[in-house]
PQR file of N, CA, C, O and H, with PARSE charges and radii, in Angstrom:
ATOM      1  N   UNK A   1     -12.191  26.992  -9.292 -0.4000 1.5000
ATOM      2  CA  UNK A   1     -11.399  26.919  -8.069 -0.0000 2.0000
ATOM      3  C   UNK A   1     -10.434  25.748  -8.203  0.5500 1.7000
ATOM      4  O   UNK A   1     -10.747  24.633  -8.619 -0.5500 1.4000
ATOM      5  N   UNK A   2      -9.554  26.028  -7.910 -0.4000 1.5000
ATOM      6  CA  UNK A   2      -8.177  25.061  -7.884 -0.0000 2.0000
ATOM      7  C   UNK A   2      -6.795  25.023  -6.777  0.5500 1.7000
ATOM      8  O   UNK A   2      -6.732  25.723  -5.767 -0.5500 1.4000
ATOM      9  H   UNK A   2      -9.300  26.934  -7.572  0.4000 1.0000
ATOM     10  N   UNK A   3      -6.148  24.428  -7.047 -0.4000 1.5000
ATOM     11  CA  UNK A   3      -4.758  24.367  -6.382 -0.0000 2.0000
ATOM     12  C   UNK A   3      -5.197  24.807  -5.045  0.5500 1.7000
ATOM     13  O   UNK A   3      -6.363  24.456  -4.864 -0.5500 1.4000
ATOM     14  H   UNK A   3      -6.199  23.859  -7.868  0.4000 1.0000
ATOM     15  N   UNK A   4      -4.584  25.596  -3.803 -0.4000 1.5000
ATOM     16  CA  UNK A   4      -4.492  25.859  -2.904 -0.0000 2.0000
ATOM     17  C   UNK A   4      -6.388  26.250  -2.396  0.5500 1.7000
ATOM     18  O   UNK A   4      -6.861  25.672  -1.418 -0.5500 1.4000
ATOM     19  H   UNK A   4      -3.637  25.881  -3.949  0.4000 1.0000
ATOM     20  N   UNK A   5      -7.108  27.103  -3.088 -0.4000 1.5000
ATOM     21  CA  UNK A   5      -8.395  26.951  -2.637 -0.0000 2.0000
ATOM     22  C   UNK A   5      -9.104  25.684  -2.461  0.5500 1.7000
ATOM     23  O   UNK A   5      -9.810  25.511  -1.467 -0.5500 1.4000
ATOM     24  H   UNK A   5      -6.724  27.573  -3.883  0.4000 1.0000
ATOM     25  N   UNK A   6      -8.965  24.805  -3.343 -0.4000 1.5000
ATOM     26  CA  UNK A   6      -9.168  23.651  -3.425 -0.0000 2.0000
ATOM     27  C   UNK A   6      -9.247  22.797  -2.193  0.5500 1.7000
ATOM     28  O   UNK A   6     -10.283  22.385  -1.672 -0.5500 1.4000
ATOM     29  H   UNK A   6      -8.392  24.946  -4.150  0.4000 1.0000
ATOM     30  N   UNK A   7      -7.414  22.486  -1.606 -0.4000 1.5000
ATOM     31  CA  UNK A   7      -7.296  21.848  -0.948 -0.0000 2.0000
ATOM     32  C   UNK A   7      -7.808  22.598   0.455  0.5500 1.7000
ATOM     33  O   UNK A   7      -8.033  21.905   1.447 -0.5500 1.4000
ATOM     34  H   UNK A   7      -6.572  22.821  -2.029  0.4000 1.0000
ATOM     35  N   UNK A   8      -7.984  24.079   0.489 -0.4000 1.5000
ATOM     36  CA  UNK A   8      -8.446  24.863   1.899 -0.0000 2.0000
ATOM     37  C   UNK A   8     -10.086  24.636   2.389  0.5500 1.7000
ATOM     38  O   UNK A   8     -10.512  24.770   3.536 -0.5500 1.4000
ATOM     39  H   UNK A   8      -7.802  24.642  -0.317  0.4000 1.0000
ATOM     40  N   UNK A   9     -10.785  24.294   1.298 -0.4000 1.5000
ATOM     41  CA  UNK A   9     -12.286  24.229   1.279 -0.0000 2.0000
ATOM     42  C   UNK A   9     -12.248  22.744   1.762  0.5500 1.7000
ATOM     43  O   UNK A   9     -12.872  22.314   2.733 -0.5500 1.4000
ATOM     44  H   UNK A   9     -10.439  24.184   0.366  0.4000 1.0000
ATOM     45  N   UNK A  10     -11.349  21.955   0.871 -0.4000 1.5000
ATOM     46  CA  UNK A  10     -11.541  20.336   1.146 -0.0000 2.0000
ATOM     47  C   UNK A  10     -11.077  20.062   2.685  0.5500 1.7000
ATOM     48  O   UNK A  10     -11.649  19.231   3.391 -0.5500 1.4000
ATOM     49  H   UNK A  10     -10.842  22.304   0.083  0.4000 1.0000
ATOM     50  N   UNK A  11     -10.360  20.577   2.972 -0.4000 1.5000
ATOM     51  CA  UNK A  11      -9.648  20.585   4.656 -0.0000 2.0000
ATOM     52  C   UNK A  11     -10.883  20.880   5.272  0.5500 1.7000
ATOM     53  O   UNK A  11     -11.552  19.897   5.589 -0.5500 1.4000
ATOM     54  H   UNK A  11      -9.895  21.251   2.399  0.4000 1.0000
ATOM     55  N   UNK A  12     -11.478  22.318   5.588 -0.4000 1.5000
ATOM     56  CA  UNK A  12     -12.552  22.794   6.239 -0.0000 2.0000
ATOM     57  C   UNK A  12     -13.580  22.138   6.289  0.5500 1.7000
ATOM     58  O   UNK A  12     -14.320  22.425   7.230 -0.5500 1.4000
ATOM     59  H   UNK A  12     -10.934  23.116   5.331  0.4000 1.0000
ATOM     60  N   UNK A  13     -14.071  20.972   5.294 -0.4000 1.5000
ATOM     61  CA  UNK A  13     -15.223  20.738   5.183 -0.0000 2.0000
ATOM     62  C   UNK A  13     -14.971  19.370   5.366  0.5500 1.7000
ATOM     63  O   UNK A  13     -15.973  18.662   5.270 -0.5500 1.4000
ATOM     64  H   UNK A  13     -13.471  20.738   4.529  0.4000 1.0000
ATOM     65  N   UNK A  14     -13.696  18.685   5.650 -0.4000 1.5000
ATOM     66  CA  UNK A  14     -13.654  17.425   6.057 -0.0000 2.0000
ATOM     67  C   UNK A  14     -13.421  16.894   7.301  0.5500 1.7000
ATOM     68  O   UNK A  14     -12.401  17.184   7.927 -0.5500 1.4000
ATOM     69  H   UNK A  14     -12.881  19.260   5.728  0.4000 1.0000
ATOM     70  N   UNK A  15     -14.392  16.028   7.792 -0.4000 1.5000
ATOM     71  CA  UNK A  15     -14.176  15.487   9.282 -0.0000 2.0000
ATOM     72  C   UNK A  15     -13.210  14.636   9.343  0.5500 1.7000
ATOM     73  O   UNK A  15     -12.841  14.299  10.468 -0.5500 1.4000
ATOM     74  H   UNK A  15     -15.220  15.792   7.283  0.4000 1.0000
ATOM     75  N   UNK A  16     -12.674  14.177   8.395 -0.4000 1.5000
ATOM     76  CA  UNK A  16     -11.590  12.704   8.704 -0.0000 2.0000
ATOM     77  C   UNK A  16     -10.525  13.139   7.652  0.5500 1.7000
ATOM     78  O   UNK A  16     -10.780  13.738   6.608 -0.5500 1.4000
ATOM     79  H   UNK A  16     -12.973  14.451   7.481  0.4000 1.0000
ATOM     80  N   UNK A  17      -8.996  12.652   8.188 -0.4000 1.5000
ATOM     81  CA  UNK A  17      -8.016  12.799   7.176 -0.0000 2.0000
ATOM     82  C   UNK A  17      -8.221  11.935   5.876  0.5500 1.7000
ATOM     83  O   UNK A  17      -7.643  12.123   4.806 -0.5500 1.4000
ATOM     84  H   UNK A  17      -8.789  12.166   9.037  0.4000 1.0000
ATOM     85  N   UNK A  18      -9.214  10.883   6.179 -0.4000 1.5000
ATOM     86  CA  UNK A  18      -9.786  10.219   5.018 -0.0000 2.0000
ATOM     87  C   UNK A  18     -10.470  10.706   4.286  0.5500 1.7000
ATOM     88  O   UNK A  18     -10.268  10.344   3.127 -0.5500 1.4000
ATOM     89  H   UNK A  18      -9.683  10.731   7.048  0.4000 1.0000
ATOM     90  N   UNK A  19     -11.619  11.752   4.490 -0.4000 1.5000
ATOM     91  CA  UNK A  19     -12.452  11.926   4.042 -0.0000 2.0000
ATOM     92  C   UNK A  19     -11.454  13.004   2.790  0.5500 1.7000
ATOM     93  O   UNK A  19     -11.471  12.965   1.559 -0.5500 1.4000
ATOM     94  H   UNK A  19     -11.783  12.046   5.432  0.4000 1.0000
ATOM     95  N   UNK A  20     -10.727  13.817   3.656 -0.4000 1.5000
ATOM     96  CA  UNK A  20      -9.779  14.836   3.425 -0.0000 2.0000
ATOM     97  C   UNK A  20      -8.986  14.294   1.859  0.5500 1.7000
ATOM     98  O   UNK A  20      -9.118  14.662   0.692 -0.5500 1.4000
ATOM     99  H   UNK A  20     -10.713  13.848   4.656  0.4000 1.0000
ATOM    100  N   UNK A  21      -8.081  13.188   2.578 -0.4000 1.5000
ATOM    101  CA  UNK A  21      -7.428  12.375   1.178 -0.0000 2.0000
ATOM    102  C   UNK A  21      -8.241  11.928   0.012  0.5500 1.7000
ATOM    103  O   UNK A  21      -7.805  11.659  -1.108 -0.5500 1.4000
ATOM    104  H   UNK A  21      -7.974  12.890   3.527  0.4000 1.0000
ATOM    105  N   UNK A  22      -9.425  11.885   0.398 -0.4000 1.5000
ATOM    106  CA  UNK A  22     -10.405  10.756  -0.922 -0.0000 2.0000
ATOM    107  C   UNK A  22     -10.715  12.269  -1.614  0.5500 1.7000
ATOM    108  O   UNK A  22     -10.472  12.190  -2.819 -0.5500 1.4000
ATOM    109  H   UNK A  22      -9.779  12.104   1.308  0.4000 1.0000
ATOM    110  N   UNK A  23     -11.143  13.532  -1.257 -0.4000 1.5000
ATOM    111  CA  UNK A  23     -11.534  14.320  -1.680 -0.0000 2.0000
ATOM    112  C   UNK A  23     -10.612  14.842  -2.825  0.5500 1.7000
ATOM    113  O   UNK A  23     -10.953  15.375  -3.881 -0.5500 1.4000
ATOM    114  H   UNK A  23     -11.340  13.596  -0.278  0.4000 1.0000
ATOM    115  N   UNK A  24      -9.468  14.586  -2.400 -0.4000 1.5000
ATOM    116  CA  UNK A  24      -8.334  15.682  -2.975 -0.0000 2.0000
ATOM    117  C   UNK A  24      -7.924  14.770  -3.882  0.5500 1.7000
ATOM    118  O   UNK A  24      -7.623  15.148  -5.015 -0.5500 1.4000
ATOM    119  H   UNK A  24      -9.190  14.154  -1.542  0.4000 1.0000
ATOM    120  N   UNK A  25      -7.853  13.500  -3.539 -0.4000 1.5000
ATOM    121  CA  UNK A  25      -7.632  12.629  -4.590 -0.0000 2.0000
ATOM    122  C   UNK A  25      -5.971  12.117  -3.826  0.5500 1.7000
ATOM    123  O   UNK A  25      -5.034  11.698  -4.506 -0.5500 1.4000
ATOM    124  H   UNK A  25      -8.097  13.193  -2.619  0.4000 1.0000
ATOM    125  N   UNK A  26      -5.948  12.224  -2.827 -0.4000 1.5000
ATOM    126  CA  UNK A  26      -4.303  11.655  -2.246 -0.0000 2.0000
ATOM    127  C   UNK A  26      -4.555  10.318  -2.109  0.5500 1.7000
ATOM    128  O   UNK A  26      -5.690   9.876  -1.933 -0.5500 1.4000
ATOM    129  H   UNK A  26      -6.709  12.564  -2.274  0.4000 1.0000
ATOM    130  N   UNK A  27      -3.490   9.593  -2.185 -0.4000 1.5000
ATOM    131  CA  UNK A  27      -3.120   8.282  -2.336 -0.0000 2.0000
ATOM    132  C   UNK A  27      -2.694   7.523  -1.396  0.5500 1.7000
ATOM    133  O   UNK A  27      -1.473   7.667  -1.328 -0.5500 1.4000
ATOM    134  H   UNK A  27      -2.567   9.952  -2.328  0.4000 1.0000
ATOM    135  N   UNK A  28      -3.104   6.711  -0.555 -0.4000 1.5000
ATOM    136  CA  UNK A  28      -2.899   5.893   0.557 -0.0000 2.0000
ATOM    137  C   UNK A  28      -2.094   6.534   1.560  0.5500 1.7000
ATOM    138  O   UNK A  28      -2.311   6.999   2.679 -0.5500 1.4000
ATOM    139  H   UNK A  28      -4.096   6.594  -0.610  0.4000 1.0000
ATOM    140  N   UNK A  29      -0.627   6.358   0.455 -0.4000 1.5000
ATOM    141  CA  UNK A  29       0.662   6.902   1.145 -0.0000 2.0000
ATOM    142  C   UNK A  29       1.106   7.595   1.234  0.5500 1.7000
ATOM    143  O   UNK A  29       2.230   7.677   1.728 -0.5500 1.4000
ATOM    144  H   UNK A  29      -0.451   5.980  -0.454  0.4000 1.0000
ATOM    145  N   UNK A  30       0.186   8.800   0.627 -0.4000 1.5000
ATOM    146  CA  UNK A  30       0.058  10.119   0.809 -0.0000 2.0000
ATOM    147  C   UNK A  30      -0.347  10.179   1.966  0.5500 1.7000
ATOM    148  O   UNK A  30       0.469  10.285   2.882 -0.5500 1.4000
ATOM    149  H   UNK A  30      -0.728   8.734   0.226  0.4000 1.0000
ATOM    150  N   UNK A  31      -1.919  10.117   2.245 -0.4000 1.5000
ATOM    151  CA  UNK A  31      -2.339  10.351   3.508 -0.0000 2.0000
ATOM    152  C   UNK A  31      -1.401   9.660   5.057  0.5500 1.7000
ATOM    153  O   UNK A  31      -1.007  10.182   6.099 -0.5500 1.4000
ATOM    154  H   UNK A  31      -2.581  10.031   1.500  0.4000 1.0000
ATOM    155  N   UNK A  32      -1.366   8.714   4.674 -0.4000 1.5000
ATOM    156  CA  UNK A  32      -0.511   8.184   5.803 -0.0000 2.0000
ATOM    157  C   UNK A  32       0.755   9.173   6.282  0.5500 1.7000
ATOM    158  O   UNK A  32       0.920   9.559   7.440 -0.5500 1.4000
ATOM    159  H   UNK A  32      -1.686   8.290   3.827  0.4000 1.0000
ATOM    160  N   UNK A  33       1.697   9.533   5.025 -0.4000 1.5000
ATOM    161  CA  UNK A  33       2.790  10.321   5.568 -0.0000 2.0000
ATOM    162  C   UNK A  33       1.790  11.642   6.382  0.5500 1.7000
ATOM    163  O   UNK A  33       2.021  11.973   7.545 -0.5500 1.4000
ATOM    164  H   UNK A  33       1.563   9.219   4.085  0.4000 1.0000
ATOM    165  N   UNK A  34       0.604  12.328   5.480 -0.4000 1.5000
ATOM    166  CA  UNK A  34      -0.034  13.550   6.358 -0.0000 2.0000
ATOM    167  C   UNK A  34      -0.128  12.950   7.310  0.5500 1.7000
ATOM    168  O   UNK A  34       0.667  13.471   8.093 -0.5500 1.4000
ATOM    169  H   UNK A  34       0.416  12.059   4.536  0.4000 1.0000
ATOM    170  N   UNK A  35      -0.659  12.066   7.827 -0.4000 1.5000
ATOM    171  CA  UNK A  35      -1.066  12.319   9.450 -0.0000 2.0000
ATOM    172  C   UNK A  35       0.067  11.248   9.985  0.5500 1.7000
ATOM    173  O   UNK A  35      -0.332  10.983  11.119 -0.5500 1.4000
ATOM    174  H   UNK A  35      -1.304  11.643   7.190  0.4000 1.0000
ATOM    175  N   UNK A  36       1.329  10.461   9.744 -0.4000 1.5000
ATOM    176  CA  UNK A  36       2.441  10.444  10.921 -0.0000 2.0000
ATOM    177  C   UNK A  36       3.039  12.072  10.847  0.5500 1.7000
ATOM    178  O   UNK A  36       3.523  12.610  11.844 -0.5500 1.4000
ATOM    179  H   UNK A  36       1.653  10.676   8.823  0.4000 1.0000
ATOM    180  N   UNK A  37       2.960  12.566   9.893 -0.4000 1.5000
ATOM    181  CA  UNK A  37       3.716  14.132   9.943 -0.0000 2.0000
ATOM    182  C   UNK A  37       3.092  14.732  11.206  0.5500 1.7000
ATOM    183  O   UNK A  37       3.651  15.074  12.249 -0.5500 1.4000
ATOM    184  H   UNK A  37       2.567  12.130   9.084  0.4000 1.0000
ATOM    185  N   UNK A  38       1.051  14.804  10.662 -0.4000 1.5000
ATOM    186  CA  UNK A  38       0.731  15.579  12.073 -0.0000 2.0000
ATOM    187  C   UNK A  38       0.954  15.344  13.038  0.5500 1.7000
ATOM    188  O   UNK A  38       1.376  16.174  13.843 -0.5500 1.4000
ATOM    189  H   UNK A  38       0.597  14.527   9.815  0.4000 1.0000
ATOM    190  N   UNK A  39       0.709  13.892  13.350 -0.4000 1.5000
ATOM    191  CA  UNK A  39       1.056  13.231  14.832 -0.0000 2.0000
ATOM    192  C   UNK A  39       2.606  13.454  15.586  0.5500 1.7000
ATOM    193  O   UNK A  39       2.959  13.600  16.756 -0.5500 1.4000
ATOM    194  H   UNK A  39       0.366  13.217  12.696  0.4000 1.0000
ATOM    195  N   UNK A  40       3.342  13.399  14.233 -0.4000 1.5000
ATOM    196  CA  UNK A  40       4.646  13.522  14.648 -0.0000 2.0000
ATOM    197  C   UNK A  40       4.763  15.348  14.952  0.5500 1.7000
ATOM    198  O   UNK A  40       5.821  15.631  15.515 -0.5500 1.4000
ATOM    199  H   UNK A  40       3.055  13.280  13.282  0.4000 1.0000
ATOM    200  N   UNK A  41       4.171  16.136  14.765 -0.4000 1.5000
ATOM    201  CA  UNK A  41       3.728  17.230  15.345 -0.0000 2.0000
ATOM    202  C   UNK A  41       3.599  17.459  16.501  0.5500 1.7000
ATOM    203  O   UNK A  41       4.409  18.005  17.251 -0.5500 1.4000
ATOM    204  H   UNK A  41       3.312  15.906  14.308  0.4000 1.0000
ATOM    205  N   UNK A  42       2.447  17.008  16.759 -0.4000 1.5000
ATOM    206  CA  UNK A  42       1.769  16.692  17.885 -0.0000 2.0000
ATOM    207  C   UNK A  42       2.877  16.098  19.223  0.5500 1.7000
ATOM    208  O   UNK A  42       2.821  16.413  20.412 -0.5500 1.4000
ATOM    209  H   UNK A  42       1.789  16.564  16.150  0.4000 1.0000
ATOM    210  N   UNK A  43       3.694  15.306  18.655 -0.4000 1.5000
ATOM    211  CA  UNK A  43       4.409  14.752  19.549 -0.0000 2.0000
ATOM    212  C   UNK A  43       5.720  15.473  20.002  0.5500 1.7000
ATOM    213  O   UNK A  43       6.453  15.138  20.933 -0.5500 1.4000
ATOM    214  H   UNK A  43       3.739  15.050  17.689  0.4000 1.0000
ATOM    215  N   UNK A  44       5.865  16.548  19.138 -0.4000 1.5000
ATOM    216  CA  UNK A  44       6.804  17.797  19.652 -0.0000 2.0000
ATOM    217  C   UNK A  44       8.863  16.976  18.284  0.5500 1.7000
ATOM    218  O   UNK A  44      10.003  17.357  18.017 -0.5500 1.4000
ATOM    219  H   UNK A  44       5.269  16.820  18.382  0.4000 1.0000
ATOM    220  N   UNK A  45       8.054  15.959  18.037 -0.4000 1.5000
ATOM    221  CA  UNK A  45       8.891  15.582  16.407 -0.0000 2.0000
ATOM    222  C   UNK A  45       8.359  16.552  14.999  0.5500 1.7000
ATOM    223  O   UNK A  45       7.292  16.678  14.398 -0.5500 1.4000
ATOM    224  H   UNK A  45       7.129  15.650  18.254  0.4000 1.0000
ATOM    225  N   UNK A  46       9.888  17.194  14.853 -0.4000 1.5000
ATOM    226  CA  UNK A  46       9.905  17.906  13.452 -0.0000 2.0000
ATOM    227  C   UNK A  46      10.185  17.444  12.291  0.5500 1.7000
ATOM    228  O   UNK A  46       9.939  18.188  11.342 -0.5500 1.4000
ATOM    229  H   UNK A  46      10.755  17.091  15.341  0.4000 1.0000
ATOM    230  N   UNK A  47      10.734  16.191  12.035 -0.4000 1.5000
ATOM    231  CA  UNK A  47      10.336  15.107  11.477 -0.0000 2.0000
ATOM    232  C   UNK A  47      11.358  16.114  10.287  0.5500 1.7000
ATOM    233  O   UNK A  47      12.509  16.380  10.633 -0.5500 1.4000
ATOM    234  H   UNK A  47      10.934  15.587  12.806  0.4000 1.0000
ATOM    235  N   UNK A  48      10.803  16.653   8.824 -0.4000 1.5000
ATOM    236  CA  UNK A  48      11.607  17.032   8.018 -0.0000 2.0000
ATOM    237  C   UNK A  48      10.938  18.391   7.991  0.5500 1.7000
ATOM    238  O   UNK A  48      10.887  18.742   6.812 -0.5500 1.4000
ATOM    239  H   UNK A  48       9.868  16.437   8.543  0.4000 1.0000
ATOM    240  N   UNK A  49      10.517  19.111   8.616 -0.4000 1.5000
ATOM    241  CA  UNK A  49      10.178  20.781   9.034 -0.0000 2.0000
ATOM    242  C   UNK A  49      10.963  21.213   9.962  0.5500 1.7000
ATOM    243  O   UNK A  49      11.358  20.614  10.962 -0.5500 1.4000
ATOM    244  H   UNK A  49      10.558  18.826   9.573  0.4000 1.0000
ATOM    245  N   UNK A  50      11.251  22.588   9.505 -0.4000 1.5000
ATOM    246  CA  UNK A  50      11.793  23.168  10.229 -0.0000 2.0000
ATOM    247  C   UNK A  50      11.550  23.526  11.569  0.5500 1.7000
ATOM    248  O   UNK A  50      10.358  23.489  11.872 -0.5500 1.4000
ATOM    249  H   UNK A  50      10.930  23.074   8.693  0.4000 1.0000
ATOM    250  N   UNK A  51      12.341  23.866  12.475 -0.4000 1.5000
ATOM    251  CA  UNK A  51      11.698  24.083  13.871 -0.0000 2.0000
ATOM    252  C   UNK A  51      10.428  25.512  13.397  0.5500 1.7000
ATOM    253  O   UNK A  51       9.273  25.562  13.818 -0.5500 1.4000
ATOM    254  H   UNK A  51      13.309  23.896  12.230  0.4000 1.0000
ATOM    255  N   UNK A  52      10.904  26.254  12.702 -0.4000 1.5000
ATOM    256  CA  UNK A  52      10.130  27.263  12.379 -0.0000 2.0000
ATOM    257  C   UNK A  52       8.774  26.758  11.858  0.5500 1.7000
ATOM    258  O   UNK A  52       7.787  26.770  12.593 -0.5500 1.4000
ATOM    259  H   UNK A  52      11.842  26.213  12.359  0.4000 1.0000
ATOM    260  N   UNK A  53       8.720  26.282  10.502 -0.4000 1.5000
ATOM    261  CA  UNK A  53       7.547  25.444  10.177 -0.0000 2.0000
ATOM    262  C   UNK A  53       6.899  24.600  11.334  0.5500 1.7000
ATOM    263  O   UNK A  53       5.855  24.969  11.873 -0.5500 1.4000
ATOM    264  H   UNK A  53       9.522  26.273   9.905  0.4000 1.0000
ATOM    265  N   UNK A  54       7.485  23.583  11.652 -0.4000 1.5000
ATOM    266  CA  UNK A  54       6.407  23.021  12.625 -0.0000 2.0000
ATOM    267  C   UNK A  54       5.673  23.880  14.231  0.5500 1.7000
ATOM    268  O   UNK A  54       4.984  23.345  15.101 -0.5500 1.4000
ATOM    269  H   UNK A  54       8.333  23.283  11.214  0.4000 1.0000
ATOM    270  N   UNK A  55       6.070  25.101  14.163 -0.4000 1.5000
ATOM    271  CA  UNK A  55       5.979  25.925  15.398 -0.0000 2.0000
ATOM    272  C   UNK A  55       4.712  26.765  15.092  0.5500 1.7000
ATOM    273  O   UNK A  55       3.869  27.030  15.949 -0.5500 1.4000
ATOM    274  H   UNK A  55       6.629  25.535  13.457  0.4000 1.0000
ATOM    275  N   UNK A  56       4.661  27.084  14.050 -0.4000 1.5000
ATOM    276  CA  UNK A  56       3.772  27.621  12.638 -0.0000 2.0000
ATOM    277  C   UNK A  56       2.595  26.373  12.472  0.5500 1.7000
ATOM    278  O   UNK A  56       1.387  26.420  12.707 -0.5500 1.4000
ATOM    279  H   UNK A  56       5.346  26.869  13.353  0.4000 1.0000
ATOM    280  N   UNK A  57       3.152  25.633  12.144 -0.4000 1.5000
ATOM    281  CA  UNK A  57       1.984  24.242  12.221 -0.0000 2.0000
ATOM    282  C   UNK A  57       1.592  23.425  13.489  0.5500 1.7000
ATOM    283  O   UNK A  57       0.736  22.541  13.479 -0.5500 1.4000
ATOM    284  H   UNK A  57       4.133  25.595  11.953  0.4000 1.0000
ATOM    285  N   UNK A  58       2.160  23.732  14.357 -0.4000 1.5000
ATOM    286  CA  UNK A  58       1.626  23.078  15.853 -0.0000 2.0000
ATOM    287  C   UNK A  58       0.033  23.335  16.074  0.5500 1.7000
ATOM    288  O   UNK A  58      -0.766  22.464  15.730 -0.5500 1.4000
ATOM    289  H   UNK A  58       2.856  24.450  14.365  0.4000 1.0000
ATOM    290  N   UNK A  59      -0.384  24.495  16.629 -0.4000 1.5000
ATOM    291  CA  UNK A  59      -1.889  24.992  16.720 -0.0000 2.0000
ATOM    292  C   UNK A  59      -2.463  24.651  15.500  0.5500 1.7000
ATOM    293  O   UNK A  59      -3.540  24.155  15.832 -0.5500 1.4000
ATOM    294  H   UNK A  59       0.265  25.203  16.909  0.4000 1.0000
ATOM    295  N   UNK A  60      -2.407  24.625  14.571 -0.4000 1.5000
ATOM    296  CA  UNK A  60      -3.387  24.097  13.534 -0.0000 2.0000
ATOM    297  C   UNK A  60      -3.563  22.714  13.641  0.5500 1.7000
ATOM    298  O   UNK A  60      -4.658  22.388  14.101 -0.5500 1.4000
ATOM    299  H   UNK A  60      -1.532  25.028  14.302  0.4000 1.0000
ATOM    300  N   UNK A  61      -2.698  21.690  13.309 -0.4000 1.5000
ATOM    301  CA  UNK A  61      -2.395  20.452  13.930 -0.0000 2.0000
ATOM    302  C   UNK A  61      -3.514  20.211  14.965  0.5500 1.7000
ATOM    303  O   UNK A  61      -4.651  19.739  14.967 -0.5500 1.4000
ATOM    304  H   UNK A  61      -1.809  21.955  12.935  0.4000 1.0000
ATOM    305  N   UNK A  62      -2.491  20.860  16.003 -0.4000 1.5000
ATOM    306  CA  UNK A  62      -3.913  20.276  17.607 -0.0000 2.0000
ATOM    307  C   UNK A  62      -4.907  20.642  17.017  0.5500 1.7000
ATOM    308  O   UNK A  62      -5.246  19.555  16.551 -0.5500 1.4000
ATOM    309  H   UNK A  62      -1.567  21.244  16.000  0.4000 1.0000
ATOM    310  N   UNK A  63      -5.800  21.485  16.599 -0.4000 1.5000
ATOM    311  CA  UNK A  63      -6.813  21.794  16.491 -0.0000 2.0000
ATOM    312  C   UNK A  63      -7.965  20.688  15.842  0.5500 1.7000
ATOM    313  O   UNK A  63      -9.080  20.327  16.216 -0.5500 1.4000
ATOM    314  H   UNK A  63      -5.525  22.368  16.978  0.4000 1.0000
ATOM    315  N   UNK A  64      -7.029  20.327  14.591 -0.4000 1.5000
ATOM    316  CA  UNK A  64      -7.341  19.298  13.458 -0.0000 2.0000
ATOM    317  C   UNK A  64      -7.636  17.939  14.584  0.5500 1.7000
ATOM    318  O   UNK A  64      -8.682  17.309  14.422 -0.5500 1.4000
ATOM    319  H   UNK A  64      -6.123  20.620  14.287  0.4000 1.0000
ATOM    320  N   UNK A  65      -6.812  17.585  15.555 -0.4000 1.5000
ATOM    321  CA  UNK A  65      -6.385  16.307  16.063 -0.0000 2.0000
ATOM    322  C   UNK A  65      -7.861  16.648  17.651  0.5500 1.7000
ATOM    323  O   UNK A  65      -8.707  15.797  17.925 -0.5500 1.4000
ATOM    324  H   UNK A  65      -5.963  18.097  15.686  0.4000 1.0000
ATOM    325  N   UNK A  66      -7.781  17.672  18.199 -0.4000 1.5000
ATOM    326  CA  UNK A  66      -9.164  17.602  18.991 -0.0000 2.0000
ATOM    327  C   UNK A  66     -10.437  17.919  18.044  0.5500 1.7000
ATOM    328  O   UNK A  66     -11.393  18.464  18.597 -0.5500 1.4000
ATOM    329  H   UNK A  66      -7.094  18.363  17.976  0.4000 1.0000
ATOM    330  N   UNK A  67     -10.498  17.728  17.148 -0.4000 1.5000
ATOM    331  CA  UNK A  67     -11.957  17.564  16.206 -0.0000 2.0000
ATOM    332  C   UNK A  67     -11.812  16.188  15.370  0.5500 1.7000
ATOM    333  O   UNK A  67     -12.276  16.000  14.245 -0.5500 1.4000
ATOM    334  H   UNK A  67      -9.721  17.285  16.700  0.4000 1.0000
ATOM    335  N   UNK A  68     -10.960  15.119  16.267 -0.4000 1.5000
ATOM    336  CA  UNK A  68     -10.615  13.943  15.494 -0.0000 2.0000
ATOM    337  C   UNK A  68     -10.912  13.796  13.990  0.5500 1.7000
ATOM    338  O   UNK A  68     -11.718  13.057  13.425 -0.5500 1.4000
ATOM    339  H   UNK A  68     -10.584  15.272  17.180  0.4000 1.0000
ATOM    340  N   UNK A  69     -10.036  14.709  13.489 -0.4000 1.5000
ATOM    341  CA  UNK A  69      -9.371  14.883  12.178 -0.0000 2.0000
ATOM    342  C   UNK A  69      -8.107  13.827  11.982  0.5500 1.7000
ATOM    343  O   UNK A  69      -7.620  13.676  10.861 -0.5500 1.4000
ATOM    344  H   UNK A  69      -9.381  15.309  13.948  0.4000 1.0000
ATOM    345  N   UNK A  70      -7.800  13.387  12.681 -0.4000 1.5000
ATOM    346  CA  UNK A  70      -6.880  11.635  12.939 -0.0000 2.0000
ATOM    347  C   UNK A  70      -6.612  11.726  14.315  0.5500 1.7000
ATOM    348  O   UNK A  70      -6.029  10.808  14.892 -0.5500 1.4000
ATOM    349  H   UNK A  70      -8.195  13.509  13.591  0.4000 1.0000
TER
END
């Protein structure tokens, strides 16, 4: 298992965007940009997504963010 399964199992099975980053092997400032991205989601900022993409990623987002996933 690799690439995209990888990171879908590591998502599902992680309670924290930390836990998430250490798993996958992301790098500080990796994780950091993931979750101002989500937050900036969350906050109705599309940041460098498209209105389409982040409209697409909104409900997943919240979802992640009420199971304090960050």
């Amino acid at each position: 298992m690799g690439g995209v399964e990888k990171v879908a199992v590591a998502l599902s099975q992680s309670p924290t965007a930390d836990v998430f980053a250490k798993s996958t092997g992301m790098s500080d400032t990796d994780e950091t940009k993931m979750i101002t991205a989500m937050q900036g989601i969350l906050d109705g900022n599309e940041g460098d997504l498209s209105p389409n993409e982040s409209a697409d990623f909104a409900f997943f987002v919240q979802k992640l963010h009420e199971t304090g996933f960050f």
